[in-house]
C-alpha positions as CSV (number, residue, x, y, z in Angstrom):
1,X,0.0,0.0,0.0
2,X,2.6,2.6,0.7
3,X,3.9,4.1,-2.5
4,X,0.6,3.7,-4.2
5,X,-2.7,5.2,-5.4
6,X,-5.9,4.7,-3.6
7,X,-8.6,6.1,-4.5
8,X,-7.3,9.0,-5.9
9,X,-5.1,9.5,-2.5
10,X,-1.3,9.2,-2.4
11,X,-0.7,6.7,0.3
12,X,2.2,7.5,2.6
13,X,2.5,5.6,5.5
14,X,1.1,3.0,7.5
15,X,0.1,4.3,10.7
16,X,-1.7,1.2,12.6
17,X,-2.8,-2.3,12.1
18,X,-5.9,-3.2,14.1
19,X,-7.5,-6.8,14.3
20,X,-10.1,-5.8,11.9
21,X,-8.4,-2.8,9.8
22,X,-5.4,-0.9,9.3
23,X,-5.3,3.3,9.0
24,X,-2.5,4.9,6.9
25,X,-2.0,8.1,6.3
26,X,-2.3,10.0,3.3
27,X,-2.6,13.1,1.0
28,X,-4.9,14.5,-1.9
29,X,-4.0,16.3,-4.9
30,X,-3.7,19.4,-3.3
31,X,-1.4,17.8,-0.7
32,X,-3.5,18.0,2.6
33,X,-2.8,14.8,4.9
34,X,-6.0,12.6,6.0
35,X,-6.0,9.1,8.2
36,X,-7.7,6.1,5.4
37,X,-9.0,3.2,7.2
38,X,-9.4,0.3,5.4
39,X,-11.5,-3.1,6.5
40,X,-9.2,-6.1,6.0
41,X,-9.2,-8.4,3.1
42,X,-9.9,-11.2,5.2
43,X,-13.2,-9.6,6.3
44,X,-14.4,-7.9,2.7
45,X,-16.8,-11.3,2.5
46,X,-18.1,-11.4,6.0
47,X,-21.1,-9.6,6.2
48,X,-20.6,-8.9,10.1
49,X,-17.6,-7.1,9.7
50,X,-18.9,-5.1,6.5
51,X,-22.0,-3.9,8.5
52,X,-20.0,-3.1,11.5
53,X,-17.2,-0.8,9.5
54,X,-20.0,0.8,7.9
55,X,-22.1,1.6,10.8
56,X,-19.0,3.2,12.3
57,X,-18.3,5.2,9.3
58,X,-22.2,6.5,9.3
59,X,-22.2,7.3,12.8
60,X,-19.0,9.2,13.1
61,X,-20.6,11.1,9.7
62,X,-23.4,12.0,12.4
63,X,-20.9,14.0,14.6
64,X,-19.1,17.2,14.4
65,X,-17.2,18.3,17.2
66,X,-13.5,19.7,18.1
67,X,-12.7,16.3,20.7
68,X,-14.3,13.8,18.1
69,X,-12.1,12.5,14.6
70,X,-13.7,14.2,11.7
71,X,-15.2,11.9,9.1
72,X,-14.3,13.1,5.4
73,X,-15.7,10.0,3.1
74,X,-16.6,6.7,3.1
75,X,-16.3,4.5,-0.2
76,X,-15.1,1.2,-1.8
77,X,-11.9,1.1,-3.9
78,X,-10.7,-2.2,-5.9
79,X,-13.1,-4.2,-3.7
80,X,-11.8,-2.7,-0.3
81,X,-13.7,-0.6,1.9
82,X,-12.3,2.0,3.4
83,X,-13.1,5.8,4.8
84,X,-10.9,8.7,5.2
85,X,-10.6,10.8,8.2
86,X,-9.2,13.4,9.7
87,X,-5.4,12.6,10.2
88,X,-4.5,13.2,14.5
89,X,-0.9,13.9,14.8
90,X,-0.4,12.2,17.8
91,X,0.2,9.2,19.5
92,X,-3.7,7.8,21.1
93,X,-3.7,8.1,25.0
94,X,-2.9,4.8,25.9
95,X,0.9,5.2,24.2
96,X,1.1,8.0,26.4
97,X,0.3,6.2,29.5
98,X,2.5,3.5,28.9
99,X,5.6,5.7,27.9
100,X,5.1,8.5,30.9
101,X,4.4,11.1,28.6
102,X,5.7,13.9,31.2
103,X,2.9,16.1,29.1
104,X,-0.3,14.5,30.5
105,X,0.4,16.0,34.0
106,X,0.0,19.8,32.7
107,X,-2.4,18.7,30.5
108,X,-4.5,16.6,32.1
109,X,-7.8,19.2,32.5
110,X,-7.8,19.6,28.9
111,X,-7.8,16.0,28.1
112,X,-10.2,14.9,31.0
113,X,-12.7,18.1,29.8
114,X,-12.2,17.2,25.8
115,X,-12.8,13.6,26.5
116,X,-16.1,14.3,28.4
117,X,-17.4,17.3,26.0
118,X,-17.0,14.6,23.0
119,X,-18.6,12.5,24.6
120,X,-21.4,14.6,26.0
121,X,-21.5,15.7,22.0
122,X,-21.9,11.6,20.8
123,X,-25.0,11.4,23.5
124,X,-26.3,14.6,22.1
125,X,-26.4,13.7,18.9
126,X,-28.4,10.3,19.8
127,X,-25.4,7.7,19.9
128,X,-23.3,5.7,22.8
129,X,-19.9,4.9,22.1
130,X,-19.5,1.6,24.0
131,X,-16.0,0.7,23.1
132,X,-14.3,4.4,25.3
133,X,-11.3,3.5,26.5
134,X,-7.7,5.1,25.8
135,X,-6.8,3.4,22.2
136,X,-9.5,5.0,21.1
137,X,-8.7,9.0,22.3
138,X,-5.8,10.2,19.9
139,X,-3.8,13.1,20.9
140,X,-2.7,16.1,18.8
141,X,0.3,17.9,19.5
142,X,-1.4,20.5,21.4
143,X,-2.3,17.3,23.6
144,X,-6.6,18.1,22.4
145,X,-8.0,14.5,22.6
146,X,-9.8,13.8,19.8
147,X,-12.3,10.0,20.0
148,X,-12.0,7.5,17.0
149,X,-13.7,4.2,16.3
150,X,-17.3,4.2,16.3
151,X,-17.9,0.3,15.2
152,X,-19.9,-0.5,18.5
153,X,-21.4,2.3,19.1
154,X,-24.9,1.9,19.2
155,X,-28.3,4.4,19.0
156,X,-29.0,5.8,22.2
157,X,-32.1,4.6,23.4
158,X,-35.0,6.2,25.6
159,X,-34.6,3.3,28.3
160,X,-31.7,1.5,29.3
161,X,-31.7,-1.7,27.3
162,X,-29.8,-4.9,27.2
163,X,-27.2,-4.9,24.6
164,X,-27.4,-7.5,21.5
165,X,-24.1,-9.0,22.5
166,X,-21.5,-8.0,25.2
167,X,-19.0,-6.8,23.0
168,X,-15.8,-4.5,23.8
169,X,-12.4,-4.7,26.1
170,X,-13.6,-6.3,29.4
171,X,-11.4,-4.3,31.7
172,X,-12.9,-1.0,30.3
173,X,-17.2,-2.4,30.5
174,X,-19.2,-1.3,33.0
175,X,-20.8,-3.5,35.6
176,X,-23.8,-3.4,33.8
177,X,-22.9,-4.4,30.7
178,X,-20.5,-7.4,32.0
179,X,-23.6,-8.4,34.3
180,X,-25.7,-8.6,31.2
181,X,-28.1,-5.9,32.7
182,X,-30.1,-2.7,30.6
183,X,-27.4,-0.5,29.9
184,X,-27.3,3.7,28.7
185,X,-25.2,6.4,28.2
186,X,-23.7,5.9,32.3
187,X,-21.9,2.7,30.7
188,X,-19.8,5.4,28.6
189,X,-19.4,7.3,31.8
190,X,-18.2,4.7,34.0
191,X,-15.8,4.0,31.1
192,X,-14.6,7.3,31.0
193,X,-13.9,6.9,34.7
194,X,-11.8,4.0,34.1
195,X,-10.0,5.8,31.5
196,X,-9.7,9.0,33.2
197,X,-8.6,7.5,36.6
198,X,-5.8,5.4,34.1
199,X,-4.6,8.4,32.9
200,X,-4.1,10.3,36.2
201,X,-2.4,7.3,37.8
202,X,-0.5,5.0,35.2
203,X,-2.8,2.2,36.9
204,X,-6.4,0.5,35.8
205,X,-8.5,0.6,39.1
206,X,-9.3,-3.2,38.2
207,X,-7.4,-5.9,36.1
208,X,-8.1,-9.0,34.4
209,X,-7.3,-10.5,31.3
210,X,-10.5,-12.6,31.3
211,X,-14.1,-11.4,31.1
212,X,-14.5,-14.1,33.8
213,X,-12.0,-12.5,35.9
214,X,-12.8,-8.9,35.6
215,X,-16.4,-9.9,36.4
216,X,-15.2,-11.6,39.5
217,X,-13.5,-8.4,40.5
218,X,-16.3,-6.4,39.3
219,X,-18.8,-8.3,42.0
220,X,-16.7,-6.5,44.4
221,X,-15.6,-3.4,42.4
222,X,-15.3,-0.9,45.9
223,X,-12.7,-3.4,47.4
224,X,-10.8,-2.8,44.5
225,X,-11.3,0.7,43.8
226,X,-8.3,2.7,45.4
227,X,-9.3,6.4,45.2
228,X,-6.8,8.2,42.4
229,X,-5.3,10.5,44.9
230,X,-3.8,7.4,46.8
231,X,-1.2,6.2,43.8
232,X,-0.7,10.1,42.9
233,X,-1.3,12.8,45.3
234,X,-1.2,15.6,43.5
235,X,-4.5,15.2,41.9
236,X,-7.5,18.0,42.8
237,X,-9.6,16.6,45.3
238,X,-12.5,17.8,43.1
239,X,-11.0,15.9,39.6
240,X,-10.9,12.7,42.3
241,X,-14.6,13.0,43.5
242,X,-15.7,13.5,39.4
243,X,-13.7,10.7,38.5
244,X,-15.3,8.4,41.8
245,X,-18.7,9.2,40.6
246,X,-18.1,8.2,37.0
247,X,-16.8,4.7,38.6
248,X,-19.7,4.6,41.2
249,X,-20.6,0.5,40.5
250,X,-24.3,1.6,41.1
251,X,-25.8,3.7,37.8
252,X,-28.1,5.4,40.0
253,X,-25.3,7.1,42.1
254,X,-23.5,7.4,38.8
255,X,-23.3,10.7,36.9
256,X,-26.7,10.8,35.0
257,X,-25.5,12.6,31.9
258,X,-21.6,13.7,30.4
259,X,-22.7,17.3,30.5
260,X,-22.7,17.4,34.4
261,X,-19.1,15.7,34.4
262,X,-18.1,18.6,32.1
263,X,-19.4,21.2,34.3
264,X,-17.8,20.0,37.6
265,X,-14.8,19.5,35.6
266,X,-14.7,23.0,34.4
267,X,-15.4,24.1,37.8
């Protein structure tokens, strides 16, 4: 692919190679840079995997905001399926975690208030992300989060529902959905919890590398839960209490709505 011509873009790099698609980067004629994500060959005859790329193209077509990925196109080239999107300059959050980045300290209110107001945005606009966790927040230079991936996102409904299939990374589900219980837009803000609290503190409050374990772990999630401020001090108390509210097991003491954590954020 690098070196060549796809659909009319000049294809310049690979930039990441997913389990179901790989995103390169690329320019137009008049030389401006996008991100094209392309669906596998090994899925092009698997109707599943068709219909999920293509519901995630149409929903992040649905949103417009400065913390969400900007979708340019979506189209089939030489039998592939791809969509081109706005190219992030930036590593996604979870290669900052894992390196230290030494910028996420002094940044950290942007990224936890960009995080929440495009997420606020993708509730707004009738949509729940369902897979939020921090491969899926790039990060420009400027260190403005900006949320990819829309594949399991589903429409928001008007009553918490049970889910089709439990689908997603285990560690980053919320109690509900791993429980097999009526989920809504709290199961994004419990995952933005986990994220959040990850960021702040290089540490998941839970582990697991089995659905069966993190469920286990899950029965008792406040054992578990250390508040942030106990692995790094230097945390607001009032980021802490947003961030334990998000992660509150029960979705009744949870955070009804992203707008409120973006207001006691910004407070």
């Amino acid at each position: 692919m690098v070196g060549t011509t796809f659909a009319n873009y000049s294809v310049i790099e690979r930039l990441n190679h997913g389990g179901m698609s790989d995103v390169y980067s690329i320019s137009d004629a008049n030389n401006q840079r996008f991100a094209l994500r392309i669906l596998l060959p090994e899925f092009r005859f698997r109707w599943n995997a068709r219909r999920r790329f293509h519901w995630g193209c149409s929903v992040n077509q649905k949103l417009e905001h400065p913390n969400i990925a900007r979708f340019i196109e979506e189209g089939k080239f030489r039998g592939l399926r791809y969509c081109v999107l706005e190219l992030v300059e930036g590593p996604n959050l979870k290669e900052c975690i894992l390196r230290g980045d030494p910028q996420l300290r002094p940044n950290r209110l942007k990224l936890l208030t960009g995080m929440a107001a495009g997420l606020a945005h993708i509730h707004s606009r009738g949509f729940i992300h369902l897979d939020f966790k921090p491969e899926n927040v790039l990060t420009t230079r400027a260190y403005d989060p900006k949320i990819i991936d829309f594949d399991l996102a589903i429409a928001r409904p008007d009553h918490p529902k049970i889910t089709a299939k439990l689908a997603g990374t285990p560690v980053y589900l919320a109690p509900e959905q791993i429980l097999r219980q009526p989920v809504d837009e709290r199961a994004d803000i419990f995952a933005f919890g986990l994220t959040a609290y990850e960021m702040l503190t290089g540490k998941k409050p839970i582990t697991g590398n089995t659905l069966d374990e993190v469920m286990q772990k899950h029965a008792d999630f406040s054992q578990h839960l250390k508040p942030p401020r106990t692995h790094a001090p230097d945390i607001q108390p009032g980021i802490e209490r947003v961030i334990l509210k998000c992660l509150e097991k029960d979705v009744t003491r949870r955070y009804p709505a992203m707008s409120l954590v973006v207001r006691d954020l910004q407070s």
